[in-house]
C-alpha angles and dihedrals in degrees: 000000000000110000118210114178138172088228094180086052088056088034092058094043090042093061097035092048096050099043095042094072088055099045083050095053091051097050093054092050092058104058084049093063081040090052087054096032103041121013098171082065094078088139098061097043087056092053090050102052097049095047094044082047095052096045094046081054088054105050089037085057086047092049101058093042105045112359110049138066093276094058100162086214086060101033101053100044081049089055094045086046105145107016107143115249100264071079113080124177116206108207109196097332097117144029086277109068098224123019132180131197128213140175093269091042132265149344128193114223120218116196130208128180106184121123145194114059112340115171134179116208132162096354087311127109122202130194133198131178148152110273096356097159086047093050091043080050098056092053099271113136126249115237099255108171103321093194098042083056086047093053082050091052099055086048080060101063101030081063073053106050085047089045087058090036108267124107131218102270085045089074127029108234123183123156132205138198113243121187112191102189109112092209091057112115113198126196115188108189109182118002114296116225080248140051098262108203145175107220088247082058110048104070091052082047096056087050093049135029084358091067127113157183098277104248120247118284105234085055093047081052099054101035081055092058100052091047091050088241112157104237 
């Protein structure tokens, strides 16, 4: 599988993500010591607590995302291990985080790192985990509708494909909802609006029930080219 990633965008967020929570922390810590020190300084001691609270949001976000052991750069091209290379991975490169080309065309790939029992039943998702609050609290996301953000996500770069003049029917599009925890268990009651994966599940997937008529060549071709895949 041919990998093709936007490494300064991963590079910015990795720094940012693992020094916020320390300059949150600080911060924090130091309206504390200005509580104690100097009360009529209440002013000070506020500022200091919601900034050092919003930036500790902000690097916990970025942690999850592109720090920890669940980096969504690191977990999807480990899922997708061993793919030949009529398979590419775009890696922040588009509007789509991660985009993979196949033979048929693409797939947007919509990552998810939550753990613990997350179910989907009668058009509503649940989620349960250990320390959830704790974990919301730190700056990880809450599950929301994971394949009505997919759907979003394909809008996105089908605005991208006509901004680079293709339409929509010129490129099949389809996305699917990856979550790349181990310890997710995932009970998929019905049949979701979009595929609903774990990431050990989602290469045998694409062999399987993923596969598809190839797409039209002219229209490989063209879609290559935008992407700034080599034919």
């Amino acid at each position: 599988m041919r990998l093709i990633v936007d490494e300064k965008h991963i590079e910015k967020r990795e720094k940012i993500g693992g020094i916020a929570p320390f300059v949150g922390l600080a911060l924090l810590l130091l309206a504390t010591a200005v509580l104690f020190l100097k009360p009529e300084w209440a002013w000070a001691t506020m500022i200091s607590v919601w900034v050092g609270f919003i930036i500790s949001l902000v690097g916990g976000y970025l942690g999850v995302r592109y720090v920890g052991p669940l980096a969504h750069h690191k977990k999807v091209p480990q899922a997708l291990k061993g793919l030949d290379n009529s398979f590419a991975l775009l890696v922040y490169k588009t509007p789509a985080p991660f985009v993979l080309v196949d033979p048929g065309g693409v797939t947007t790939v919509f990552v998810r790192s939550q753990g613990g029992e997350i179910s989907y039943w009668d058009w509503k998702w649940r989620h349960r985990e250990k320390l959830g609050l704790l974990r919301r609290f730190a700056g990880m996301e809450g599950l929301g509708k994971p394949d009505q953000l997919a759907a979003m996500e394909v809008a996105d770069f089908h605005r991208f494909l006509k901004k680079h003049g293709m339409e929509a029917e010129d490129v099949p599009v389809r996305p699917v909802v990856l979550f790349v925890d181990p310890d997710a268990k995932l009970t998929i009651e019905g049949e979701p609006p979009v595929p609903v994966l774990r990431a050990a599940e989602f290469k045998r997937w694409l062999r399987r029930d993923g596969r598809r008529p190839k797409m039209a060549e002219d229209a490989r071709v063209q879609l290559f080219e935008v992407l700034g895949i080599e034919v």
